[in-house]
DSSP file (Angstrom, degrees, kcal/mol; ACC not computed):
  #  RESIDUE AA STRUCTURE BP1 BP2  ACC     N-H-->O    O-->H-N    N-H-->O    O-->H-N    TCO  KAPPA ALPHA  PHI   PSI    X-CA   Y-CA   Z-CA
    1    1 A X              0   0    0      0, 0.0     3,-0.0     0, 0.0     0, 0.0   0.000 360.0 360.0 360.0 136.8    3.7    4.2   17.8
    2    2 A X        +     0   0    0      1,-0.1     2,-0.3     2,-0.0     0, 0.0   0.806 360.0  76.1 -98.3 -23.0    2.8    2.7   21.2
    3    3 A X  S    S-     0   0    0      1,-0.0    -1,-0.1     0, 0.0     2,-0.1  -0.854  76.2-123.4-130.6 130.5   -0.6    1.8   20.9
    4    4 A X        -     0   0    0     -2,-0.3     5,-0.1     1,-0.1    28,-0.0  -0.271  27.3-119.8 -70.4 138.1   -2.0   -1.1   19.2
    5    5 A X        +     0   0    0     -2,-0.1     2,-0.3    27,-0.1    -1,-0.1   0.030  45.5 147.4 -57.0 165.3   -4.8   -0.4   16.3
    6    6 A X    >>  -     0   0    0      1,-0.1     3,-3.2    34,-0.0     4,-0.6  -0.989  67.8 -49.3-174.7-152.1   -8.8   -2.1   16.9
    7    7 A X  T 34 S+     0   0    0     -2,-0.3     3,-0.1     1,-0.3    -1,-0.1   0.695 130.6  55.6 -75.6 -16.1  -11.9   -0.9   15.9
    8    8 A X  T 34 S+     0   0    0      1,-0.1    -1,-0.3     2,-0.1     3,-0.2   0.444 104.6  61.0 -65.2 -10.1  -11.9    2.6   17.0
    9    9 A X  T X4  +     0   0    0     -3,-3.2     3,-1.3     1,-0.1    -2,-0.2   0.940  60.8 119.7 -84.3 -50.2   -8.8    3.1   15.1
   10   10 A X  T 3X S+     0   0    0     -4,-0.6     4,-0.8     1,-0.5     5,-0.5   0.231  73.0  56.0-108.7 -45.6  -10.1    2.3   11.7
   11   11 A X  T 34 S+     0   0    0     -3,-0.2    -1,-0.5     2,-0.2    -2,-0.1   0.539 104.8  54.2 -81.8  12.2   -9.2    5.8   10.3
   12   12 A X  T <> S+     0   0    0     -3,-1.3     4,-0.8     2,-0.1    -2,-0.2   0.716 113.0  38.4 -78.6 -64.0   -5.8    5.3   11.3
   13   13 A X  T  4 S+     0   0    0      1,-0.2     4,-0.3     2,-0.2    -2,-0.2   0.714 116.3  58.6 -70.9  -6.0   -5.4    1.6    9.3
   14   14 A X  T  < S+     0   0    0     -4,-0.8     4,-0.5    -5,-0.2     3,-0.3   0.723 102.2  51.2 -76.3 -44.0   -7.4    3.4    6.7
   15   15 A X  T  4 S+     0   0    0     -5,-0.5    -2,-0.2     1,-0.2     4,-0.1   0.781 113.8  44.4 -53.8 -19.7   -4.8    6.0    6.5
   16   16 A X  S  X S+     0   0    0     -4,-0.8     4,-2.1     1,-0.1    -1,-0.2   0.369  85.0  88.4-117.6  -5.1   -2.3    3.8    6.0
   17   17 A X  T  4 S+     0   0    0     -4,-0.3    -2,-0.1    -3,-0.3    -1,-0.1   0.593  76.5  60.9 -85.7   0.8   -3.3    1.4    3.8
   18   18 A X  T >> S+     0   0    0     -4,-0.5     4,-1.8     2,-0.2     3,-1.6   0.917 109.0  46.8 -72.5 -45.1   -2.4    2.7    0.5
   19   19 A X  T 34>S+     0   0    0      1,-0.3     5,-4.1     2,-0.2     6,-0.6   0.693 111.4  53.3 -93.9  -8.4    1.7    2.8    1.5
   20   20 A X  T 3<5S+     0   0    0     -4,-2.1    -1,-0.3     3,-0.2    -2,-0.2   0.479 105.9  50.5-101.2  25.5    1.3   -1.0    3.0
   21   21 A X  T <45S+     0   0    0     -3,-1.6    -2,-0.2    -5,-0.1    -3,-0.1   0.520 115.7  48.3 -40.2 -49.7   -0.3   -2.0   -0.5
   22   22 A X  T  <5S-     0   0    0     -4,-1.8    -2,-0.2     1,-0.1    -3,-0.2   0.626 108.4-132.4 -79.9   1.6    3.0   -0.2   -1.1
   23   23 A X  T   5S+     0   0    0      1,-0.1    -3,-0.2    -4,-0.1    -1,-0.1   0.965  73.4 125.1  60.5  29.3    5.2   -2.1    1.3
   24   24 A X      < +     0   0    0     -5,-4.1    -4,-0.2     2,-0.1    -5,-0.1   0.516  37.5 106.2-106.4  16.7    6.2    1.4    2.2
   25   25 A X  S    S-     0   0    0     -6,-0.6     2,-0.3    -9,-0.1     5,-0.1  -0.299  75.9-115.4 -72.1 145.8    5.3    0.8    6.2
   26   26 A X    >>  -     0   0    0      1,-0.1     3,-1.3    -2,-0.1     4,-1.0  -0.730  48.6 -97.7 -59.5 132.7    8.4    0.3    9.1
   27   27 A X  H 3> S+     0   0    0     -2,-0.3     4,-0.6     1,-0.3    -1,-0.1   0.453 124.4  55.6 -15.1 -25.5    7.9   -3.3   10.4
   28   28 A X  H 3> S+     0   0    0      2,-0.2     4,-1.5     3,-0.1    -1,-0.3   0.904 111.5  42.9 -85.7 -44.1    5.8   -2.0   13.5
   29   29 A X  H <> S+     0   0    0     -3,-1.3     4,-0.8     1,-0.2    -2,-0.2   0.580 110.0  54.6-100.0  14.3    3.5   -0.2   11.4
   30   30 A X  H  < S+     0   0    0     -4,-1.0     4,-0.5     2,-0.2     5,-0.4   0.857 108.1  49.1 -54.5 -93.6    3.3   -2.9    9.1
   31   31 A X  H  X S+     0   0    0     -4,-0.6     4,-2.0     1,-0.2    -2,-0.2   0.852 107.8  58.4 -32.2 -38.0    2.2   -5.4   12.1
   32   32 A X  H  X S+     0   0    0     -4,-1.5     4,-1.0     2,-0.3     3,-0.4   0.952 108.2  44.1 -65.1 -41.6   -0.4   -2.8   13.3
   33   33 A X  H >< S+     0   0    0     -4,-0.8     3,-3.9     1,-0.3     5,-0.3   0.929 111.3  48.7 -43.4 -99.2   -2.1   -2.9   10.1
   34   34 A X  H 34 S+     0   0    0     -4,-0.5    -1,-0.3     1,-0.3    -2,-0.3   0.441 114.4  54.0 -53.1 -28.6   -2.1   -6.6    9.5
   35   35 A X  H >< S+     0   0    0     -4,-2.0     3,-1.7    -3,-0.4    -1,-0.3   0.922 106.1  53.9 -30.7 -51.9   -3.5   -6.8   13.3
   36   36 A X  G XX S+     0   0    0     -3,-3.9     3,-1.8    -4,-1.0     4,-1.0   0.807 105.3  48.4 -56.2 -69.4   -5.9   -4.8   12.5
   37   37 A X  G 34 S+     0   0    0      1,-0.3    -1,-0.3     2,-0.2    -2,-0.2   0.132  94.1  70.6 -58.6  15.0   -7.2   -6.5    9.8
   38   38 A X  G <4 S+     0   0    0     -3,-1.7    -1,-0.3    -5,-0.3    -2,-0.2   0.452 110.9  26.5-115.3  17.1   -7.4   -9.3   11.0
   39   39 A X  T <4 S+     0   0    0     -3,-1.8     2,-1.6     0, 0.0    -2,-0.2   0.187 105.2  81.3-122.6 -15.9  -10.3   -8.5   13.5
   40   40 A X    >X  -     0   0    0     -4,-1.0     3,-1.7    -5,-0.2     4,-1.3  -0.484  54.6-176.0-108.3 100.5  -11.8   -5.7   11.6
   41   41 A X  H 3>>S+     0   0    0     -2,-1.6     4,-2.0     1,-0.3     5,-0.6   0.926  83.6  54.5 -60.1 -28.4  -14.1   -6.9    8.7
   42   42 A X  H 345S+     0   0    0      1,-0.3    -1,-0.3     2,-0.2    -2,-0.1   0.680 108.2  45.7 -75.8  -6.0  -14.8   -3.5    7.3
   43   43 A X  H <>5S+     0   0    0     -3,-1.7     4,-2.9     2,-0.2    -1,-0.3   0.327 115.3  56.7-119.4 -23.4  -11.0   -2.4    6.8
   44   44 A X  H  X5S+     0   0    0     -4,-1.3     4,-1.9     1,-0.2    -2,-0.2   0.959 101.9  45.0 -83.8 -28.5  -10.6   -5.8    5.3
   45   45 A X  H  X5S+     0   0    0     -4,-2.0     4,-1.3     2,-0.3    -1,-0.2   0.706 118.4  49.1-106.8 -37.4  -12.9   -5.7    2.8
   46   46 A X  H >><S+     0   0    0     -5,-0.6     3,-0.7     1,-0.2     4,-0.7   0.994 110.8  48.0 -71.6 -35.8  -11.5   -2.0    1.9
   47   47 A X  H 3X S+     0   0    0     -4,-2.9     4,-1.9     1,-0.2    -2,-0.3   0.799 111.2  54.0 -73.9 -31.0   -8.1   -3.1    1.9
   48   48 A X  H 3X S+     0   0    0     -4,-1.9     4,-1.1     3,-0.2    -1,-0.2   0.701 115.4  38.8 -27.5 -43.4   -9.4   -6.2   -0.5
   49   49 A X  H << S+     0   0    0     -4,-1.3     4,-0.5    -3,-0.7    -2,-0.2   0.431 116.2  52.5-105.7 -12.6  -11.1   -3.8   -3.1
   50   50 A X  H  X S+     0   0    0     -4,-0.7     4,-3.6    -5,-0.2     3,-0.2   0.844 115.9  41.9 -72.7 -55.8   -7.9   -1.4   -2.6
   51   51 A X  H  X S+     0   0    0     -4,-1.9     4,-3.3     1,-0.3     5,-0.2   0.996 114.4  50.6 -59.7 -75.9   -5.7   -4.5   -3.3
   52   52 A X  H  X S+     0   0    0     -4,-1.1     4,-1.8     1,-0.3    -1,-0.3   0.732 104.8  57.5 -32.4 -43.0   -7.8   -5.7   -6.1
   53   53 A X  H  > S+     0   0    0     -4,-0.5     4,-2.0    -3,-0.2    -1,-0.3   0.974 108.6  46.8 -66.5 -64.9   -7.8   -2.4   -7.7
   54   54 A X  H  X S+     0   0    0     -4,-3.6     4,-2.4     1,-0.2    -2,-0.2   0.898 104.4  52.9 -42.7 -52.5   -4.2   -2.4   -7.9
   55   55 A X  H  X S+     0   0    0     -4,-3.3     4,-2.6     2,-0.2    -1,-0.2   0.997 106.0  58.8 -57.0 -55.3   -3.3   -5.6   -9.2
   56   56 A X  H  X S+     0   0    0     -4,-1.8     4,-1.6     1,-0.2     5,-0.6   0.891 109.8  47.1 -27.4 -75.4   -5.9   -4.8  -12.2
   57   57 A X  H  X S+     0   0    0     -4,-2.0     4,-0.8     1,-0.3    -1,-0.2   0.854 114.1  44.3 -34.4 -65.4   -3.7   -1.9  -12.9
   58   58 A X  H >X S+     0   0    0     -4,-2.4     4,-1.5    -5,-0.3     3,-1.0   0.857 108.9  53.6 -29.8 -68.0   -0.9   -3.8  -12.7
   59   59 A X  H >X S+     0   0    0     -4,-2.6     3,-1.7     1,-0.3     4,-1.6   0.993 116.6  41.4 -43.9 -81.4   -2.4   -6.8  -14.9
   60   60 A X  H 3< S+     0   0    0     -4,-1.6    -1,-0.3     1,-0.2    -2,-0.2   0.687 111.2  65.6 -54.4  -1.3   -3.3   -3.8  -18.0
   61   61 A X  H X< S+     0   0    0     -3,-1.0     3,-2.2    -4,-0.8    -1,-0.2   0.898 100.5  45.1 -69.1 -45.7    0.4   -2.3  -17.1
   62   62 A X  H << S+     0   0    0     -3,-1.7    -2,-0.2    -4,-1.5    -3,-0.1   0.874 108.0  53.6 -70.3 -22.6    2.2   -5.1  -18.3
   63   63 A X  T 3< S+     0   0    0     -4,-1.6     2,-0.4    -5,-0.2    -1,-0.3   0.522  95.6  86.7 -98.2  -3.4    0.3   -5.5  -21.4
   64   64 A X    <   -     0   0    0     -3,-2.2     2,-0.9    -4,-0.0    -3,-0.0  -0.833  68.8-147.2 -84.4 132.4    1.1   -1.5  -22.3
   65   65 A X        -     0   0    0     -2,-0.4     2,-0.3     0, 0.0    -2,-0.1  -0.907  15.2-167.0-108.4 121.1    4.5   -0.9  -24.2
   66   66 A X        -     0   0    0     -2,-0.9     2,-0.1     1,-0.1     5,-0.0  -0.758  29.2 -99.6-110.4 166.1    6.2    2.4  -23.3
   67   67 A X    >>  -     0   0    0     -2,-0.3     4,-3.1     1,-0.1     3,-1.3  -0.312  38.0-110.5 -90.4 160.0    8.8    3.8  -25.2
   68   68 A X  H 3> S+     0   0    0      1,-0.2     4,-1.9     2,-0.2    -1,-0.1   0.788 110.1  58.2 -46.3 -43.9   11.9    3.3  -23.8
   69   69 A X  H 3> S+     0   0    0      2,-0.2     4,-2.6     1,-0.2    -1,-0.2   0.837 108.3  54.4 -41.4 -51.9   13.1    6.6  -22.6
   70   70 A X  H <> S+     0   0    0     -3,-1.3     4,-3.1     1,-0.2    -2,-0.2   0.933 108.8  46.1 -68.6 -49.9    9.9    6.7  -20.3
   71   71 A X  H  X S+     0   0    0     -4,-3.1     4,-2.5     2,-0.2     5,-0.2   0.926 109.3  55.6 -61.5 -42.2   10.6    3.4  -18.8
   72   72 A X  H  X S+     0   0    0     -4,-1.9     4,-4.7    -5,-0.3     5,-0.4   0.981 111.8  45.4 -38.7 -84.5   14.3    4.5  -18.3
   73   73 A X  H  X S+     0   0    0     -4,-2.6     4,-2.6     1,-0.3     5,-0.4   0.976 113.5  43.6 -39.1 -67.2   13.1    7.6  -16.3
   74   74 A X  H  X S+     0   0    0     -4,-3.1     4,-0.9     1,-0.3    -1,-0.3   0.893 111.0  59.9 -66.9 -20.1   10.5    6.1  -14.1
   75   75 A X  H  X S+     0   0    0     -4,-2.5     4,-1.6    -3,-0.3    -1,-0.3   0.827 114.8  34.1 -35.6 -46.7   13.2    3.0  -13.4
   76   76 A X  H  < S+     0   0    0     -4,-4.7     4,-0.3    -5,-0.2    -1,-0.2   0.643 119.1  56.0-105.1  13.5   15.8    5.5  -11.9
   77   77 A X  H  < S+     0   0    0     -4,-2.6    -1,-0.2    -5,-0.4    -2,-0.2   0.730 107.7  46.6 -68.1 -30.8   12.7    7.7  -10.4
   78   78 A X  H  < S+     0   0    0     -4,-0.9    -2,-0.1    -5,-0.4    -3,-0.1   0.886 111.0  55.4 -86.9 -52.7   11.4    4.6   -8.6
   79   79 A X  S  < S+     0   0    0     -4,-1.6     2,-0.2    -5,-0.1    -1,-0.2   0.666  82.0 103.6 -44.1 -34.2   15.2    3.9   -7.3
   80   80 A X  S    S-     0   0    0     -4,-0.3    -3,-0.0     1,-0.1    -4,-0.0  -0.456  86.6-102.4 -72.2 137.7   15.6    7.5   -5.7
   81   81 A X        -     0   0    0     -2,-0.2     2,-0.2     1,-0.1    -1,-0.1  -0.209  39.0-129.1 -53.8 144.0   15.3    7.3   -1.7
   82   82 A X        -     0   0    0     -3,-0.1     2,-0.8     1,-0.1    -1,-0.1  -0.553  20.4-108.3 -92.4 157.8   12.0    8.3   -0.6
   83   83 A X        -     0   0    0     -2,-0.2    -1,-0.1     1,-0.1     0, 0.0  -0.671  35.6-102.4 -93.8 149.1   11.6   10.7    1.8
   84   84 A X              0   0    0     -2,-0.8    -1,-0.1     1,-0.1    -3,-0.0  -0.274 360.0 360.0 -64.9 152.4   10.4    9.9    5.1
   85   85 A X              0   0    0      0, 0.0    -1,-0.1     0, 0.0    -2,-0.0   0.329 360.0 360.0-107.0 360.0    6.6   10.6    6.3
């Protein structure tokens, strides 16, 4: 990507912000993002309430016990290479 995000972009860094929650962006498109947000209050404040959402989930994950088998599985699911977008 050649061209840098701003405020006409917004559905672009919107588009993208679920898989750099995930840390699944390339390093460029990583950087666009975090530009991005860092002029653009309305993308921040989604990517805040995106973020927020997640850690909650997170928080009430840890505190769930799954049976062992299940964890097993989604451990060597989580491990398999993803395919590229």
């Amino acid at each position: 990507m050649s061209h840098s995000l701003n405020r006409t972009t917004c559905e672009e860094a919107f588009r993208r912000l679920d898989d750099f929650l995930d840390r699944r962006l390339s390093p460029e498109e990583t950087k666009l993002v975090e530009q991005h947000l860092e002029i653009c209050d309305a993308c921040t404040r989604e990517f805040s309430f995106e973020a927020s959402v997640l850690n909650g989930v997170r928080r009430k994950l840890r505190h769930l016990e799954a049976p062992t088998d299940l964890l097993g599985r989604v451990l060597a699911q989580l491990k398999q290479p993803r395919p590229e977008r």
